[in-house]
N, C-alpha and C positions, 0 to 999 in steps of 0.2 A: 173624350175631352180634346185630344190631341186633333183631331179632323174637325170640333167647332170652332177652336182659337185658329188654326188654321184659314177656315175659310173667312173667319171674322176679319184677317189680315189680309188674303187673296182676292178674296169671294169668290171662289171658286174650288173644288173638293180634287187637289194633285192627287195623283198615285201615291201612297202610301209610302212607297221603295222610296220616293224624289224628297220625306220629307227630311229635312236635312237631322241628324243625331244628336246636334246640339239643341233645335229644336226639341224634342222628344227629352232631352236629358233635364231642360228647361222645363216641362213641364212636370215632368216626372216629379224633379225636386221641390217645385211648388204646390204639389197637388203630396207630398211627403208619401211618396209610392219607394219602395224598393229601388235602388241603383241598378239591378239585375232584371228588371220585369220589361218582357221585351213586347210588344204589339205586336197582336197576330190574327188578322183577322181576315176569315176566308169571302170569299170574293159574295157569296150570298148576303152573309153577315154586315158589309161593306155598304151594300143596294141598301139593305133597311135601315142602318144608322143614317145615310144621304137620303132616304126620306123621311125619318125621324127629325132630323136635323133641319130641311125643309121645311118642314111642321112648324116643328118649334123657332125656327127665324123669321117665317113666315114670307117665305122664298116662292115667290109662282115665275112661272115663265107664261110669256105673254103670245106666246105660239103661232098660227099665221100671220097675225096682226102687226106682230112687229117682224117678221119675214117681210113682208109686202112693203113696210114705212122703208126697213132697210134694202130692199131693190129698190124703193123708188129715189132715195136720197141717191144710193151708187149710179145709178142710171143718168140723174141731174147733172151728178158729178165730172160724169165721163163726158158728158158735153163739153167742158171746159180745162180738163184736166190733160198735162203731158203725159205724165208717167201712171200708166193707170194699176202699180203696186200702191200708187198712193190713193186709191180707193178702199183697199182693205186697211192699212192702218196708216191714216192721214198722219199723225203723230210723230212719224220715224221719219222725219225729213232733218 
């Protein structure tokens, strides 16, 4: 539960360790789990929930196709661009 509301809010699946306690206490108490019940989930375990979780979101990744759209867009870019950090995340200016 705690890695689908997660990614529902990131979209994308942190390390486990990064997710914040209060998070986790949050849900715990909504989902009426134990105060003491700690997450523990080995790294295999992990792989199959993130493709479970895939499954059921109905998450594809769009693999060289969208490789290729995003070279061609960074490449347009850098035609015209100063600072070419702001090719990887135009946003942070």
């Amino acid at each position: 539960m705690i890695l689908l509301k997660v990614y529902q809010r990131l979209y994308y699946f942190p390390e486990p360790q990064t997710i914040p306690g209060a998070v986790i206490s949050h849900i715990r108490a909504v989902m009426k789990l134990e105060a003491d019940l700690v997450p523990d989930i080995s790294p295999a375990t992990l792989q199959r929930y993130h493709v479970a979780l895939r499954e059921h979101l109905e998450i594809t990744t769009l693999g060289k196709q969208a490789r290729h759209v995003a070279t061609r867009a960074m490449h347009t870019s850098a035609q015209v661009m100063n600072n070419l950090a702001d090719l990887i995340n135009p946003l942070a200016r």
